[in-house]
Structure formats: C-alpha cells, structure tokens
C-alpha positions as CSV (number, residue, x, y, z in Angstrom):
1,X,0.0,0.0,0.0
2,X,3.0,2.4,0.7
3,X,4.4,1.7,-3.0
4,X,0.9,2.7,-4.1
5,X,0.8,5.5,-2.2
6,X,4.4,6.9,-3.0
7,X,3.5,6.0,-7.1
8,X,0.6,7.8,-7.0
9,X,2.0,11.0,-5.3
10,X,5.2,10.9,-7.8
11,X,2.6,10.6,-11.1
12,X,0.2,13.6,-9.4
13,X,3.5,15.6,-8.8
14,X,5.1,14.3,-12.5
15,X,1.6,15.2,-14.2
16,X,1.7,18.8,-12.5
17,X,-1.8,18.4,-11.0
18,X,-1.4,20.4,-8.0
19,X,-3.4,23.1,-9.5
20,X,-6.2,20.9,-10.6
21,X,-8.9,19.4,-9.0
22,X,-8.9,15.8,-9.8
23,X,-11.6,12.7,-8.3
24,X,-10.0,9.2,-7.4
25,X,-11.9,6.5,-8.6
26,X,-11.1,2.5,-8.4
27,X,-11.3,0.0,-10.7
28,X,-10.6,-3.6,-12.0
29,X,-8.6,-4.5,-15.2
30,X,-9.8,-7.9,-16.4
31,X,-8.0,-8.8,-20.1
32,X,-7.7,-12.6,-22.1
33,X,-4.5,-11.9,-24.9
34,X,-3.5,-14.2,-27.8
35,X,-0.8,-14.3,-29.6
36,X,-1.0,-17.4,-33.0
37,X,2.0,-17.7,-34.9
38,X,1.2,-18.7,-38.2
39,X,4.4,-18.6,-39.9
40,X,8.0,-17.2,-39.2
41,X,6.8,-13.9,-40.6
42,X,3.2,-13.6,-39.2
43,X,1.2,-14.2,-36.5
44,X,-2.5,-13.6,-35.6
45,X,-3.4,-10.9,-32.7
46,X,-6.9,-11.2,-30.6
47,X,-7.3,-9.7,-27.4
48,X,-10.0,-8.7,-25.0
49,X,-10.5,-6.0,-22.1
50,X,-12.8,-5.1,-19.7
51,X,-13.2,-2.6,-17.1
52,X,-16.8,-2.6,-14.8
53,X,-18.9,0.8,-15.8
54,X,-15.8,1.8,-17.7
55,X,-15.4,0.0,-20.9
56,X,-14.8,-3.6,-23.1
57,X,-12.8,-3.7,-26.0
58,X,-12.4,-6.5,-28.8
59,X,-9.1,-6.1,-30.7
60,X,-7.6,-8.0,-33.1
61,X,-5.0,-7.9,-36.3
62,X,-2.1,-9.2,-37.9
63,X,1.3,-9.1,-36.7
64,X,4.8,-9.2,-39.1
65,X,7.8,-10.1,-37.2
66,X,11.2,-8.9,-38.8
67,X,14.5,-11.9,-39.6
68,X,16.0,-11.1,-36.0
69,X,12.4,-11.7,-34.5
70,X,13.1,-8.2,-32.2
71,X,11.0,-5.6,-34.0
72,X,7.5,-6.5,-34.8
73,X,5.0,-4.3,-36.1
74,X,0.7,-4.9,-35.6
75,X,-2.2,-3.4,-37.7
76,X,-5.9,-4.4,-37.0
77,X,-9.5,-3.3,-35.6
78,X,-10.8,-2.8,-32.2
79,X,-14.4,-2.9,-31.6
80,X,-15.7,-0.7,-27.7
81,X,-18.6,-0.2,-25.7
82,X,-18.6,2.7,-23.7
83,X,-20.2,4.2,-20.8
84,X,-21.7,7.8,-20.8
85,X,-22.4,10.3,-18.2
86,X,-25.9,9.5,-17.8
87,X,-25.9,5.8,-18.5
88,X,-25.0,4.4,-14.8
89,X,-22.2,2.4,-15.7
90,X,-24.5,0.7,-18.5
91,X,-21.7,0.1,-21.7
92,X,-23.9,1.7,-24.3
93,X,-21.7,3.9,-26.5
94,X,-19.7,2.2,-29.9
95,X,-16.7,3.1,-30.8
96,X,-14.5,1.9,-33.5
97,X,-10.8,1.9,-33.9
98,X,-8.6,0.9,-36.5
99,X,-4.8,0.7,-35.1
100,X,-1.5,-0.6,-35.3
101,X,1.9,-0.4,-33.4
102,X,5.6,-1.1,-33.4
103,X,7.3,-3.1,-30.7
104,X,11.3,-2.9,-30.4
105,X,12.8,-4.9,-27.6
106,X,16.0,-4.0,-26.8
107,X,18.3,-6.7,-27.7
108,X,19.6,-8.5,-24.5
109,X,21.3,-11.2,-22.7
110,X,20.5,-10.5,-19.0
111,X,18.0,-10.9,-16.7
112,X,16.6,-7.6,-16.8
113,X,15.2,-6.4,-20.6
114,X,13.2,-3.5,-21.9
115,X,11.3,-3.0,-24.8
116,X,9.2,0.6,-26.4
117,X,6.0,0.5,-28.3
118,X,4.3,3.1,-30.0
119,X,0.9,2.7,-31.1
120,X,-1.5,5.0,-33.3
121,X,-5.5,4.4,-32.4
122,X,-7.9,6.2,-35.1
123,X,-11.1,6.7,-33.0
124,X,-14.3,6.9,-34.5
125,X,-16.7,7.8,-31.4
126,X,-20.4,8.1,-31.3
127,X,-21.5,11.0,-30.4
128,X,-23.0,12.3,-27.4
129,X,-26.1,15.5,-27.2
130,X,-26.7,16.8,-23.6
131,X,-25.4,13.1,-22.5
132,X,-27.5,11.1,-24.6
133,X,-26.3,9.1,-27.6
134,X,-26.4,11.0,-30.4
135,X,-26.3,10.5,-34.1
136,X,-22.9,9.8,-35.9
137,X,-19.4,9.4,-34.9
138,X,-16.4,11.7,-34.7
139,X,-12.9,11.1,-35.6
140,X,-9.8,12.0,-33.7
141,X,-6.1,10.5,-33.8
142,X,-4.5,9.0,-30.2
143,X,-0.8,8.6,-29.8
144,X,0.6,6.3,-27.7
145,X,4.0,6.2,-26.4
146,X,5.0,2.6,-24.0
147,X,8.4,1.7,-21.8
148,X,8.6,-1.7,-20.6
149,X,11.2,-2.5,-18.0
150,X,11.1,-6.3,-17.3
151,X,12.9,-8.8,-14.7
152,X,13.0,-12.0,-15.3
153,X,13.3,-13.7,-11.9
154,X,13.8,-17.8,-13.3
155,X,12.2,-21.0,-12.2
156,X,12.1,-19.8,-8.9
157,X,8.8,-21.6,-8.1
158,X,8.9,-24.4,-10.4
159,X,11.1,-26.3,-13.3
160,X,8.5,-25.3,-15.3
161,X,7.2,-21.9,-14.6
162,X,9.1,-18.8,-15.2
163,X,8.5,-15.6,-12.6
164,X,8.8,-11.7,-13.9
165,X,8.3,-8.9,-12.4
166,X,7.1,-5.4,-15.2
167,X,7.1,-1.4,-14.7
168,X,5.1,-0.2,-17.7
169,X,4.7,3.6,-18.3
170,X,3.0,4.8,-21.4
171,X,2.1,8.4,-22.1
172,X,-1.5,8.9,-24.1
173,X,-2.2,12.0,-26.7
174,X,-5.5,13.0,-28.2
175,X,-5.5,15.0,-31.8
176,X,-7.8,15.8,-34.4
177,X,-11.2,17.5,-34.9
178,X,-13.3,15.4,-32.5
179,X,-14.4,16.7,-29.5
180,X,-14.5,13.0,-27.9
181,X,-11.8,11.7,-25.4
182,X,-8.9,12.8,-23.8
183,X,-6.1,14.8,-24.3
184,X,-4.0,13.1,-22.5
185,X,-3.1,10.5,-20.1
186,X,-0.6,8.3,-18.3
187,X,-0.5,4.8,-16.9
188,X,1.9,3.4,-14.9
189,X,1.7,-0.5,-14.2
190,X,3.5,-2.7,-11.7
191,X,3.0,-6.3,-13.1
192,X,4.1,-10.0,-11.7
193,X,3.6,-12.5,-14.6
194,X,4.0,-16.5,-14.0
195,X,4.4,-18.4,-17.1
196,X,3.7,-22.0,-18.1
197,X,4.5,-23.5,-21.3
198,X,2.3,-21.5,-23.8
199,X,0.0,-19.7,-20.9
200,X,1.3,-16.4,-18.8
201,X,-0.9,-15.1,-15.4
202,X,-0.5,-12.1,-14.6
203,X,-1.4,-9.7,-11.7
204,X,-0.6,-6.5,-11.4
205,X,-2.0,-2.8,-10.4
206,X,-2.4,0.2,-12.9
207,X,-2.4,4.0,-12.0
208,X,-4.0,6.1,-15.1
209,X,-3.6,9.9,-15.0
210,X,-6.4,11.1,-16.8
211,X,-6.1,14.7,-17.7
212,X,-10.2,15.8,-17.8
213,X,-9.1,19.8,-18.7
214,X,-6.5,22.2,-17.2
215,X,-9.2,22.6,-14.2
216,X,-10.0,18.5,-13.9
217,X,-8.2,15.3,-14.0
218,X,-9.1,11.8,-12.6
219,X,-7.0,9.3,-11.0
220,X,-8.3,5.5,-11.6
221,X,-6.5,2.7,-10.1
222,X,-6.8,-0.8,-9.4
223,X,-6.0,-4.7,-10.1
224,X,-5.0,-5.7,-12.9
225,X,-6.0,-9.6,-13.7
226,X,-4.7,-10.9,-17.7
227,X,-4.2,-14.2,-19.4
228,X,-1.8,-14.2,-22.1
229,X,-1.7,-17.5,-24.7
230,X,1.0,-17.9,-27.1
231,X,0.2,-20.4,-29.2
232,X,2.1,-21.4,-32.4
233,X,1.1,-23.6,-35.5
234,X,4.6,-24.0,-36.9
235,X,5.7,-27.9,-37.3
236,X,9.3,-26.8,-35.7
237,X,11.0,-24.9,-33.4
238,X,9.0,-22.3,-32.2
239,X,10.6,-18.5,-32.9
240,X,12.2,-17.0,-30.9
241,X,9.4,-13.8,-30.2
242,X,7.1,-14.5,-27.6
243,X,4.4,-11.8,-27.2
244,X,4.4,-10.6,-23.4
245,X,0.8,-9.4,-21.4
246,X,2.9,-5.8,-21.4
247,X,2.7,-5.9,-25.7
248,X,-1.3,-6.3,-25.4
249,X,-1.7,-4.0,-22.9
250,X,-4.4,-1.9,-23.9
C-alpha cells in the first residue's frame, strides 16, 4: 500500500496536478491476450479487455515479425462499448478503432530487458447530445507512447514456470477535430507475470492519470488480472518472439 501510495503521489507531482482538482476512482482490469504464430513472418493478434462501468474492448489484427524476430509491427480493428455520463455504468456507446503499433525490444542477454512501443489508435466515437447518444461518430487520432522495464526472476517456483516482475509507463495524446476523449493520459503499471508452457498469469496494479481539462483530472487505479496465450502452429521450433501481457496491454 506504501508503494501505491508513494507512485501515486510521484505521477500527481510528475503530471503537475497540484493546481487541478482531480476525483480518485477505483477500478478492475480484467484482459484474455492471444498471440498465433502462423508462420516465421506472421502471427494472428486477438485480445479482450474489460473494465466494470468503464469500458470492453475486442481487438484483433495481424502481426509481421522482422528476420532477428526483435521488431515487430501490428495493424488491426478494435471494436468498444462505452459508458456515458448518464448511462449508470451501462456500456452503451460504440466506438470503432482501427490501429496498429511497433514493438522494439531492446536486444539483451540478462535478466533484466526493456522494450518501447508506440501505437497510433484512429477513433471513431459516437456521439454524445446533452449526455445522450447522439447520431454519428467523430474522428480523432491517439498517440501512444509505451516503456517496458522487465525482470526475469527464473524458475524460482517451479522447473517449469518462469517468474517476472514489469514497470510499464505509457504516455496517451489525443488530436484531431473530434471533441470525444482525452487529451492526455498516463499509466503506470507494476505487473508480476508467472508463465507455463504456452500460458502467462499475470497480476498487477495500474495508476492512469487522466487529464479531464486544465481545471480537472481523474486518478483511476486498481488490479490488474490478464491471461496471455502464445500459441504457435509452426511444425518446428518455435521463434524466438514471444508476445508478453505488457505488448497487449491496452
């Protein structure tokens, strides 16, 4: 709870949100990520998120993976439900995204490892009149920005189950003509991931800075509960990328 604490104050004091007012709300991260490799050029992307009274989001796409297997790049289609102000936490708004990112992990021999990502979202949101749905969609771009800094404890538990410890921290940007979303926000994630054979459980907590106007901002945190699958269809050695929860993460 101290770590909490101390993360949250450093991203309030980072963020520069001592002049704004900003409400603290909780919440829990639920997320099933699959990673099929197909070929040793492409693999197939699905994913799922869900947030109570926040949102769910269906994502999937195809994923080309370079000769050294260290910088891969994904483009697909997410599909959301959204809440609204006046919908009591009922998911009731649509909103479509087409996307893709880059992953570069650092190349690596020890324990510890990193990795950036940078994804582009193009958000088509329905709109909202006086906090009802509203007729059409609007359009604006979101720019993502990800660090991963992960530990790789071993087969500390078992023969067969690898333990690591992730610090995500991925800045958000909003541009464009649409007047939906946010202009920015930052997450901060402290992750433990176990991993078995093809199957990684993770557990974690998230911190997201959300950056409402210059006047308001909202701090949402909570667990963090995923299931990443890597599964691979190749009739030999497996490659050597392995997608982990932190390349999903949405």
């Amino acid at each position: 709870m101290r770590f909490i604490k101390l993360l949250i104050f450093c991203l309030v004091f980072h963020s520069g949100v001592a002049q704004q007012q900003f409400e603290s709300n909780y919440e829990t991260w639920w997320g099933v990520m699959t990673s099929v490799r197909v070929s040793d050029k492409w693999s197939v992307w699905n994913d799922a998120h869900f947030v109570d009274e926040t949102f769910f989001i269906y994502r999937t796409g195809m994923t080309y993976h370079n000769k050294r297997d260290n910088l891969v790049t994904t483009a697909g289609y997410s599909w959301l439900r959204l809440t609204t102000p006046l919908s009591e936490g009922r998911l009731i708004r649509t909103e479509h995204r087409p996307w893709m990112q880059t992953i570069f992990r650092v190349p690596s021999t020890i324990k510890l490892s990193t990795s950036f990502r940078f994804r582009y979202d193009a958000r088509f949101i329905q709109n909202l009149e006086s906090g009802q749905l509203g007729e059409g969609f609007s359009f604006n771009h979101r720019w993502r920005i990800n660090n991963s800094l992960r530990y790789n404890w071993g087969n500390v538990i078992s023969p067969n189950t690898v333990l690591s410890t992730t610090l995500l921290n991925e800045a958000l940007f909003r541009t464009g003509p649409g007047p939906n979303g946010v202009r920015h926000e930052h997450r901060t994630h402290l992750i433990g991931g176990l991993s078995t054979g093809k199957v990684t459980y993770s557990v974690g907590y998230i911190v997201r800075y959300i950056n409402i106007s210059p006047e308001r901002a909202r701090l949402n945190h909570g667990m963090v509960f995923w299931l990443t699958i890597n599964l691979n269809v190749l009739n030999r050695r497996a490659p050597a990328f392995v997608e982990f929860p932190e390349d999903h993460v949405n």
